[in-house]
N, C-alpha and C positions, 0 to 999 in steps of 0.2 A: 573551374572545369579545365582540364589538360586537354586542350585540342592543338592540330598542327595548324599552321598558321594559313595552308590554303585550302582546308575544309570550308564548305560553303551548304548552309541549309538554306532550301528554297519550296513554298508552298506560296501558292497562288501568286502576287504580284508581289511577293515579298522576296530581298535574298538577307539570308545575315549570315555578316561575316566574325566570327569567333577571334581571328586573327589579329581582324585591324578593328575590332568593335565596332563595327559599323551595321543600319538595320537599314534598308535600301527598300521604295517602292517603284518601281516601274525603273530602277535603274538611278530615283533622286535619295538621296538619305533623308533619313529621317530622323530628328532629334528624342531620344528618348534616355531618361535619367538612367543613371550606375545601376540602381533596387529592381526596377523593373527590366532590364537589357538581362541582369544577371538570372532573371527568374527565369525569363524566352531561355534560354540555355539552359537551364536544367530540365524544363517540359521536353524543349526538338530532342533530348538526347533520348526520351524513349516515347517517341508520339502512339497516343494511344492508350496508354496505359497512366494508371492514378497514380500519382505524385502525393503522397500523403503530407499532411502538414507537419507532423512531426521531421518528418523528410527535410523541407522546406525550411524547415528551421533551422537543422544541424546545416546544412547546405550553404546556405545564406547570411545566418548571423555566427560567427563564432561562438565559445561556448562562453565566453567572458563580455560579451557586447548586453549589455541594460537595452532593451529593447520593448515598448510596446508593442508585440508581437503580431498580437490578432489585428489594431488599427494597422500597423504600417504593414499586413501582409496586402490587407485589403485597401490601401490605398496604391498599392503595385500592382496588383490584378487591377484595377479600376485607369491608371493612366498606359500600362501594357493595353489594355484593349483600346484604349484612346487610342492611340498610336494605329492598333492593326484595322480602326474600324470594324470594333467587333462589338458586342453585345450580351451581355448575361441572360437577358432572356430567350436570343435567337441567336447562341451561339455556331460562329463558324469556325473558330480557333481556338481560344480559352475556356474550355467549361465548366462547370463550377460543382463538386460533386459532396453534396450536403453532408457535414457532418463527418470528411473524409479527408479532402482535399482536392486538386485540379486536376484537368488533363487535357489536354493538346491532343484535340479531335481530328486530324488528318491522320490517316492511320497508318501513312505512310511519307517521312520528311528523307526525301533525296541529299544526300553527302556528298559533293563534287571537291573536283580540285577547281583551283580558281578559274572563273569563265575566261573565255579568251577576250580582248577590245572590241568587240563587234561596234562596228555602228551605233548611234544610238536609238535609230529607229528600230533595229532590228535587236536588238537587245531588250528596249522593252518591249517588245510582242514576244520575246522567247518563249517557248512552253515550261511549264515548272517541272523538266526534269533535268537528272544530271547529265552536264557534255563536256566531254574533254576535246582540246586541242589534238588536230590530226594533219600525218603526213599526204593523205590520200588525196589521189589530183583531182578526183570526182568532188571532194568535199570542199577544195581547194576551187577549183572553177564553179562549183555548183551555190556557191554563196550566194551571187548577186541574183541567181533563180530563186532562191528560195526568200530569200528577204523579200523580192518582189511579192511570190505567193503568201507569204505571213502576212506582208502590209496590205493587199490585197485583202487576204481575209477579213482580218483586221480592222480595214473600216469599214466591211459589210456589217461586220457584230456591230463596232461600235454605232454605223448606221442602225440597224435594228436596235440596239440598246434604249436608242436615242429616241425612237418613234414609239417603243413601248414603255418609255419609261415612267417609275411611279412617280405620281406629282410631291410627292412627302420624304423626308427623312424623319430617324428617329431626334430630330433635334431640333422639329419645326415646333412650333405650337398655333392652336389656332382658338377662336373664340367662337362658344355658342351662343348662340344668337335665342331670342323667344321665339315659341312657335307663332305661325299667322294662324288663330282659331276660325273659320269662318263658317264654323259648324253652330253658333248662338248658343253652344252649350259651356258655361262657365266652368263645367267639370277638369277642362282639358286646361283651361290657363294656368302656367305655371308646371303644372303636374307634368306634361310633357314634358319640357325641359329637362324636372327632374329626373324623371325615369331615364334621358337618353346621356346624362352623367352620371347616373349609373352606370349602363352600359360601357361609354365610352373610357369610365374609370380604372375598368375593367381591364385596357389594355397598356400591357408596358410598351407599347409604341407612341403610341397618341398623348398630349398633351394638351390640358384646358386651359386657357388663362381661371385664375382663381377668382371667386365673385368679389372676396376683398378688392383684390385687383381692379377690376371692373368698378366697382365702387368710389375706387381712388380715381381712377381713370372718367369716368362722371364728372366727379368734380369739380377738377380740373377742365372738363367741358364745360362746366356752368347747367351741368345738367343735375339733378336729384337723386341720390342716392339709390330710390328704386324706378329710376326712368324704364321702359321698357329698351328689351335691346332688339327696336324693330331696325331691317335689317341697315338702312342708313345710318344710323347709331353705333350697330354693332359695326357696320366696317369701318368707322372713325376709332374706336376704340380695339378694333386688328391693328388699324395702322400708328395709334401712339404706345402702344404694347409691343409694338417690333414684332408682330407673328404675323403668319403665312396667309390664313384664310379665316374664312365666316364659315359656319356651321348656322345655313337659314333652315327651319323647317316649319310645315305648313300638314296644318289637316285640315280636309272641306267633307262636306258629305253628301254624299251621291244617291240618292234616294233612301234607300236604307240602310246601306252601307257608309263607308270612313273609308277615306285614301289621304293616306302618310306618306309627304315626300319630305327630301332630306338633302340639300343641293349643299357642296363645298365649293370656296367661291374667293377665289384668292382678291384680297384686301386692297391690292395697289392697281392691279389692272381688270377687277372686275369679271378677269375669264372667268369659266365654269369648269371646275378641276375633277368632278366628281357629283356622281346624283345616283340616289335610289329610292324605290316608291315601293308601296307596300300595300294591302288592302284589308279592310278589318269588317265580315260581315255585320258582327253589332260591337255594342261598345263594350261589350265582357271582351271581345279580341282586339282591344285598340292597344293595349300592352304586348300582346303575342307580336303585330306588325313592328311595333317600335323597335321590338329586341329583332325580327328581322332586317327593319331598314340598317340598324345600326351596326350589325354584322355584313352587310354587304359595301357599307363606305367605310369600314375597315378595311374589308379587302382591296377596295377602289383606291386609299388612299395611302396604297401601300403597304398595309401591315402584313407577314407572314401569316398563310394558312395554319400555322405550327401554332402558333400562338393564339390567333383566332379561335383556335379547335380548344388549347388549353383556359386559355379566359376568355370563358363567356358562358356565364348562368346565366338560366334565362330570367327576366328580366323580375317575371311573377317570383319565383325563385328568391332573387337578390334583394328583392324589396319586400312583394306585396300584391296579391292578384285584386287587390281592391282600386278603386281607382282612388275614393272616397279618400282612404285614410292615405294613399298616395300622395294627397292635392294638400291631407292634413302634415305631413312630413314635408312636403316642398314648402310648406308656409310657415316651418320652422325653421327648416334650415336659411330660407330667406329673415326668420327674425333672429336667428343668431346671427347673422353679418351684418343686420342694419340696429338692431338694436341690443341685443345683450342675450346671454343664456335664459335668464329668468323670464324674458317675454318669451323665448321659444319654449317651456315648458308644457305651458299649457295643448301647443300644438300637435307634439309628441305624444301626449296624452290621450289627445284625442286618436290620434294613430292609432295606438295602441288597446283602443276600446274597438275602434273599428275592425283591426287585425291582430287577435292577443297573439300571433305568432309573429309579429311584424320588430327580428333582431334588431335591427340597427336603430329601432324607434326607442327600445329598452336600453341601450347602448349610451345614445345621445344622454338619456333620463338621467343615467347614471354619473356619466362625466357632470352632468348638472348639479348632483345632489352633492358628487366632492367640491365641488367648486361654492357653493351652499352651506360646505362644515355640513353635513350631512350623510355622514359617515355611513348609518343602518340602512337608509333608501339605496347610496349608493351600492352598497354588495346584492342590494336587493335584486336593482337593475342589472347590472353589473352580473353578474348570478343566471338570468332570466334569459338574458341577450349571447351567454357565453351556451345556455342549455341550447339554441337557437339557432346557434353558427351558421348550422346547413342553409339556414335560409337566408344565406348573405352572398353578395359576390365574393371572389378570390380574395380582391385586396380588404375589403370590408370585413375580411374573417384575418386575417391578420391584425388589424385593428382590435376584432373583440378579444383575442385570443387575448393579445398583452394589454388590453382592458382589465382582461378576468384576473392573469397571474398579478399583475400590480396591484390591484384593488381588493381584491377579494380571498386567493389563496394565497398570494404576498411570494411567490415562490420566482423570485427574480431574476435569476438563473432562466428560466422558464421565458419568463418575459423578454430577458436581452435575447434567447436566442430566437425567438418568433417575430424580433426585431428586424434580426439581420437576415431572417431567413425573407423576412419584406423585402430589405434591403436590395438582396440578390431578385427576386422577382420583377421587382417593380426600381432600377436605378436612377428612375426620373421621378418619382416620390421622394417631394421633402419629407411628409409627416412618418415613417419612421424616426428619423431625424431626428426630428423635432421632440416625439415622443420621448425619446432615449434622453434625449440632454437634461430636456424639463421635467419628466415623470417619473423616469428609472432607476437610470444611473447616479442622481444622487441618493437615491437610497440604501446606497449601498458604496458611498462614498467616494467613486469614481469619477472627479471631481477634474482631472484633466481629460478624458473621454467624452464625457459634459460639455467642455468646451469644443472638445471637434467636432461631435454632431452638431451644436449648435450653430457651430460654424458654416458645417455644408447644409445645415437647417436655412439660413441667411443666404446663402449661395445659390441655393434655389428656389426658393422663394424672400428676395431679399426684402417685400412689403409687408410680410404679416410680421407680429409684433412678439408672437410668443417666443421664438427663440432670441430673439433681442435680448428680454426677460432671462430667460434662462441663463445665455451667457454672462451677462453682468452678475447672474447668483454666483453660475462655477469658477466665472475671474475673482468671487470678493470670496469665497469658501478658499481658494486658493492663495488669498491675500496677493493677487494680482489687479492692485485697485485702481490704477493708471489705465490699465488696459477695463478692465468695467465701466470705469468713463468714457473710454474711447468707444464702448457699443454703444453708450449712451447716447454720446454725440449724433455716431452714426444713424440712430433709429431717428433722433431729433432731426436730422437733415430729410430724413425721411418725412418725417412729420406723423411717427407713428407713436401709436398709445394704446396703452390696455395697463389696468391697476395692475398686473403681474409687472410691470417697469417700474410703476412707484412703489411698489412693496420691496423689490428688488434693492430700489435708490435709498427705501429709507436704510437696508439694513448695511452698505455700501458705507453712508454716511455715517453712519454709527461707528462701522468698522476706525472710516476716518477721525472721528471726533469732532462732526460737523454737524453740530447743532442745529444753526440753520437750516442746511439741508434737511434735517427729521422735519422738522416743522414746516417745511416747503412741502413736505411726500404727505406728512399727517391731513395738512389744509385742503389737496386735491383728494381724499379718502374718504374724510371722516362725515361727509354729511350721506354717504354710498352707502345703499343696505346693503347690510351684512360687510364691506369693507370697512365700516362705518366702527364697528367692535372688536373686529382685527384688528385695527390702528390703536385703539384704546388700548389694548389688552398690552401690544406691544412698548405702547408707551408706559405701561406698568411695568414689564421689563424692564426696561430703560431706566425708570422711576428707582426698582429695586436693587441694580447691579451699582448703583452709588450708593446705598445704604440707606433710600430713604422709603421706608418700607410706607410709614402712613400713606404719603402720595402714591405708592404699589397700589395701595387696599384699596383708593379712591378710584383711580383708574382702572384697575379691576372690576370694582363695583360697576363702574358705571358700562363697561365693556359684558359685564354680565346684564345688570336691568337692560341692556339693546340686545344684547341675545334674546333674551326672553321675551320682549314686546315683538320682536320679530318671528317668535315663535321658534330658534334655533335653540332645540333642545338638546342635541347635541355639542354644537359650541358652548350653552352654555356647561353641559359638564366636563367638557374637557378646559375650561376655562375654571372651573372649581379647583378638579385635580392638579390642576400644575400649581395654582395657589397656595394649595394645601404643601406639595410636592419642597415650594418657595421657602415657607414658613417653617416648616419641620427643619430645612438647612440650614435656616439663621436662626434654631436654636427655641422655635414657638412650639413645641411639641403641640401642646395639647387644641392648638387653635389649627394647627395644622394635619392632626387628628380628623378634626369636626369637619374641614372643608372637603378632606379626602373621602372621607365616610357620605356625606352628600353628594358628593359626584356620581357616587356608585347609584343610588336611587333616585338617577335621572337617567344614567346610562349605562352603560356596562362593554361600550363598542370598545377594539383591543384596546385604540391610547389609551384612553378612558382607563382601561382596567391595568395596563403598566404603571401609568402616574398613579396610581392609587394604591397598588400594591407597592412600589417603590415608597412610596410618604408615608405607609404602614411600616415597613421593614426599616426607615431611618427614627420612627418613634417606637419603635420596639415592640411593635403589636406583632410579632413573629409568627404566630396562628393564623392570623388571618392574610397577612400575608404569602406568606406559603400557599394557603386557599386558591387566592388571586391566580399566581404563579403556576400552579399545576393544572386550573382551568383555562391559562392563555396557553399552557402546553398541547393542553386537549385539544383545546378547538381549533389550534391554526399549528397543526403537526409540518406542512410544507413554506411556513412564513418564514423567510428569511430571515427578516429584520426580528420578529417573535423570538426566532429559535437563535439567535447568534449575538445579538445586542440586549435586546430587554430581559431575556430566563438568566444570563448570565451575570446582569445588574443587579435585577432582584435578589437571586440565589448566592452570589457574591456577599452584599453585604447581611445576609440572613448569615450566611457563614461568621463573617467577621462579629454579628449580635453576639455567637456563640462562645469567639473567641479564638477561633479557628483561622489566623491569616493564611495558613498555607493552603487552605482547604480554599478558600475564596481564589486565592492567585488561581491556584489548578485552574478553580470553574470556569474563571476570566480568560483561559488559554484559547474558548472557542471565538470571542469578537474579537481580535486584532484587523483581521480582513474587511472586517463589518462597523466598527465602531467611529470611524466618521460618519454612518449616514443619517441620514435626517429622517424621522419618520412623517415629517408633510413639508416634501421638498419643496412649498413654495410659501407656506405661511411660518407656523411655532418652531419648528425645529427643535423641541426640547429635551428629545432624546442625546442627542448629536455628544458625543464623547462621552458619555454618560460611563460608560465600562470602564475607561480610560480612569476616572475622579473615582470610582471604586476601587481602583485595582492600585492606585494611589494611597490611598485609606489602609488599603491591605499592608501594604508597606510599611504603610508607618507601624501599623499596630506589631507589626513582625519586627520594630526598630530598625529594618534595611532603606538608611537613609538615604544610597545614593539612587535607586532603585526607586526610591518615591517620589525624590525628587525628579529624574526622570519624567516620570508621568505628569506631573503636574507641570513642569515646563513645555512638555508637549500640549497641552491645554492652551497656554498661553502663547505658544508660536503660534496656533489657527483661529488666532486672534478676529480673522475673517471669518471663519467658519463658528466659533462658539458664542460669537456677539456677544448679546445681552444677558445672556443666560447667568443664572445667580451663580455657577460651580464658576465661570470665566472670574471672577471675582474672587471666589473663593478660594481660587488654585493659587494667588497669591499666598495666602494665611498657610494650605499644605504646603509650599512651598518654604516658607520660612522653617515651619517645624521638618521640613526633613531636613534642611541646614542645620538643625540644634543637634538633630540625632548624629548628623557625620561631624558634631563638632566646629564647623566652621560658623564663627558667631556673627564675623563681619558680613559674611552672605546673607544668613539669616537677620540682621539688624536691616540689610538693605530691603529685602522680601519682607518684614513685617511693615516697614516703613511704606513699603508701595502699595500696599493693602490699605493701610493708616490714611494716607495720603486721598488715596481713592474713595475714601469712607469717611471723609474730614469732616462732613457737613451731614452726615448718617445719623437717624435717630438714635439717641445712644442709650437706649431701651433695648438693644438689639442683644440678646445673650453672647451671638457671634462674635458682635464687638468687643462686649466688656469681657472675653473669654480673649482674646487676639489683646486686646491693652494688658490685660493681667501679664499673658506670657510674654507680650514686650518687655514692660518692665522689669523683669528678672534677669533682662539681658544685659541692662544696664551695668 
């Protein structure tokens, strides 16, 4: 930006000097980075008005700078507002205009010549408008009056300021405490609690500690995982969590009536920061008070009415006018922290017969049944909870929103942007975060993005475990395997765990060619329902990508018979299909046939029907295939991953059946964008390059050796990313033959040899192999 060098913008306590780069509060500077300084300069030049991102772009990055755009805009809006003490949700200076771009809310930024040296008391009280230096004797003698009266002023405000000030910033956190029931009715224990995190989740000002947290924090007391948090407890566990206050509340009952009080209660000195009480004639309005009390110690404890007005459904609303199935979802969500998804099932369940409109009870189900390999349940939920929405809070419908798009209409686009629009809402929420690193974004192969969120997933909540998880997948997908040890370490110092870490380690280890570690990650699994047949399944990967397919089919087997005893009838078909998928590659046509054909009459959910129609279309069943292919069209017309990686894999090599390579490359032209992602970013990942090793095939057939080779060496670079998978092995073997087509023999002798090599100890029943020695041999 061309400015002169003693232009000077100044709103509220701020001046910034364009001149001398400087961003000044009260008259002290303030350190703020090149990205973000530069962006405050193009908002003050037209305050008020929308700065569109496109704008923003040309403005800020030249037209030659490689840039992650949307991360690093928004991590310059995010340390710009650090800097001005400002806020996404209650903006006074930067506002954030969906879908558009920013704008710089004072509708008016005064442009001065440089201030003159005033004092420095007198300097910072100035008023934020422009003033130039003058010859006038009035102004000249009237100086040490008027600084008098500013300072004067000055500390009357700041006295008032001081007497009415709110006890809270947006940077406190506090801990709730269990309510004191002394009503003899068991209906309320617990349930209260829940209901008032709802409520309070509600606001982007207020912060919980998380029950994990608490949990750890237990522990480390020597106390029990589900001790109650009466209020002694709870103010121990404020004060080794480093927050501000206790959140005690209490119901008793007064003849016929319930009186709900709700005291804030700072952690170190015991003062009383905050109280409201509330009254509830029976116990059908003991929910109506809570959503009262909870809205008036927002206001108590500093939150903006702006906000208050915006987030806050009432409470019947966001949950559940039952109390019943209320007390039945507090007793889930308390048995997913202390014990696992599958004990909270049942609880949720029950919710949800008591209130079949109760979303977030559908919601939870859902996340359960992915997490289960249960794929049909899950859209079911998942489906139920998104028809629902309305009956959720603000942030809780965010949640289901990119619940539905990832799970169910697959339309990912959809999901990252109902991410970030969290994101903006709520900046004190890890779990978009979270969601985006582990659930999303590798879907769609956005594998350094992955790691950011993961990162400010860790940043803010550095005790839960999932994003740990997550990063170690986007650092080995990346073949950044130093640094995926390095979160490992870090969650280890933690002392946390969740099988998404050792699922993660096994495939980490793999990447490295560390044996031991698989077998360290399988030992902690394999006795786990349902991770119990994950680990097998993958150790048949493992089995099969060295060539030894009989130990594949054992460990398969025995990864399906524990599907099946467990009753996981969809693992076990997606466990057939990829078998089949396996088998048709290294050349088993007709066994590979059979496996694929029984997956379908178990299941028919998408994986399910891609691997199925993909190991049709490599054994040449082109009819039915196709079938497959134009019903996974149907049904999932806004699936990302459907429409951009798997119709184009399929339809790809149905082309090449034909004979048709040029007709395949076309098809292949739509996954580029898409074709690293995974389609179960945390278990099989079998899709993963899938278009890539077709569009490979396409080449060759077309005789465009260097062109195929190409491909197949990119296979082999994401050496992280494609692990076990039979095609990572196999991109050796294309590899060599598109050497033979560009004639270079000695590359090609190197590339059969590292296939050779790799498949030393390979049953040599394998058609792939004795197809790969034949065409060695001729090299010779």
């Amino acid at each position: 930006m061309q400015t002169e060098s003693g232009i000077v913008y100044q709103f509220g306590p701020f001046e910034v000097k364009p001149g001398s780069g400087e961003l000044l509060k009260n008259g002290k500077r303030i350190r703020l980075q090149e990205l973000p300084y530069r962006l405050l300069l193009v908002l003050l030049e037209t305050p008020g008005e929308v700065i569109s991102r496109e704008e923003l772009r040309s403005r800020l990055w030249p037209d030659d700078t490689f840039v992650d755009f949307d991360s690093s805009l928004r991590v310059a809006v995010g340390k710009l507002r650090e800097a001005l003490d400002d806020s996404a949700e209650s903006p006074r200076y930067i506002e954030t205009i969906p879908k558009r771009g920013y704008r710089f809310v004072v509708s008016e930024v005064p442009e001065a010549a440089e201030l003159p040296a005033y004092p420095e008391p007198l300097k910072a009280a100035a008023p934020p408008i422009a003033t130039t230096q003058s010859s006038n004797p009035l102004f000249k003698y009237g100086i040490a009056a008027v600084a008098v009266a500013i300072l004067t002023v000055g500390g009357v405000f700041l006295w008032q300021q001081r007497t009415q000030a709110k006890p809270l910033t947006n940077k406190d956190v506090l801990v709730l405490a269990d309510f004191a029931n002394t009503t003899g009715d068991a209906m309320f224990d617990e349930t209260l609690r829940q209901g008032l995190t709802v409520q309070l989740e509600q606001s982007p000002f207020l912060s919980i500690v998380s029950d994990d947290k608490i949990q750890q924090t237990l522990g480390l007391m020597g106390q029990p995982a589900d001790a109650k948090l009466v209020p002694a407890i709870a103010r121990e566990v404020c004060q080794r969590t480093a927050s501000i206050a206790v959140l005690d509340g209490a119901i008793a009952r007064i003849g016929t009536q319930y009186l709900l009080t709700l005291k804030a209660v700072n952690c170190e000195s015991g003062e009383t920061l905050a109280s409201a009480e509330a009254q509830a004639s029976d116990q059908n309005q003991v929910l109506d008070a809570l959503g009262k009390v909870s809205v008036e110690i927002r206001n108590k404890l500093g939150e903006s009415l702006n906000t208050i007005q915006k987030f806050n459904t009432p409470l019947e609303q966001a949950t559940t006018p039952s109390l019943e199935a209320l007390k039945a979802y507090s007793s889930g969500i308390q048995a997913v922290e202390i014990k696992g998804p599958d004990a909270a099932r049942p609880f949720f369940k029950r919710a949800i017969e008591l209130d079949p409109n109760f979303a977030v009870a559908y919601a939870w189900l859902g996340i359960i049944a992915t997490d289960a390999l249960e794929p049909t349940l899950s859209v079911e939920y998942r489906t139920k909870a998104y028809e629902l929405r309305e009956h959720t809070s603000e942030a809780e419908r965010y949640w289901v929103t990119v619940s539905y798009h990832k799970g169910v209409s697959g339309d990912i686009p959809k999901a990252i942007e109902a991410c970030d629009l969290w994101i903006q809402a709520y900046p004190r929420s890890h779990a978009p975060h979270v969601y985006l690193g582990s659930a999303v974004l590798p879907i769609i192969g956005q594998y350094e993005r992955a790691v950011e969120e993961s990162t400010e997933g860790i940043r803010q909540r550095p005790d839960f475990p999932v994003p740990y998880a997550a990063r170690i997948r986007a650092f080995t997908a990346l073949n950044g395997f130093d640094k995926a040890n390095a979160t490992y370490t870090q969650a280890l110092e933690r002392k946390l765990h969740t099988p998404f870490i050792d699922l993660a380690m096994y495939k980490l280890a793999f990447a490295k060619n560390d044996t031991a570690g698989m077998a360290q990650q399988v030992a902690k699994l394999e006795a786990r329902p349902r991770w119990g047949h994950t680990m097998l399944f993958l150790e048949g990967d493992t089995a099969a990508y060295s060539g030894h397919l009989k130990d594949a089919r054992e460990f398969s087997r025995r990864a399906m018979d524990s599907a099946q005893r467990a009753g996981d009838k969809d693992a076990l078909a997606l466990y057939s299909s990829t078998t089949g998928l396996r088998e048709v590659l290294f050349g088993n046509t007709d066994e590979g046939r059979r496996r694929a054909t029984l997956a379908l009459k178990l299941s028919t959910t998408r994986d399910v029907q891609y691997f199925t129609a993909l190991a049709l279309a490599y054994s040449r069943d082109d009819a039915q295939a196709k079938a497959l292919a134009d019903d996974l069209a149907k049904r999932f017309p806004e699936d990302t991953l459907v429409q951009f990686n798997y119709l184009p894999s399929i339809r790809g090599k149905l082309a090449l059946n034909k004979g048709n390579a040029s007709d395949a490359v076309k098809i292949l032209e739509a996954a580029p964008p898409y074709e690293l992602g995974a389609s179960r970013a945390t278990d099989l990942d079998w899709n993963t390059m899938f278009p890539v090793f077709v569009r490979g095939e396409a080449y060759l057939t077309a005789r465009q050796g260097s062109e195929a080779a190409a491909e197949f060496q990119k296979i082999l670079d994401h050496r992280g990313l494609v692990l076990n998978r039979p095609i990572g092995a196999l991109a050796h073997l294309g590899l060599g033959r598109a050497y033979v087509l560009q004639g270079d023999i000695a590359k090609a002798k190197a590339a059969y040899q590292d296939f050779l090599t790799l498949w030393k100890d390979a049953d040599p029943d394998i058609p792939a192999l004795q197809q790969a020695k034949a065409e060695y041999a001729k090299l010779q």
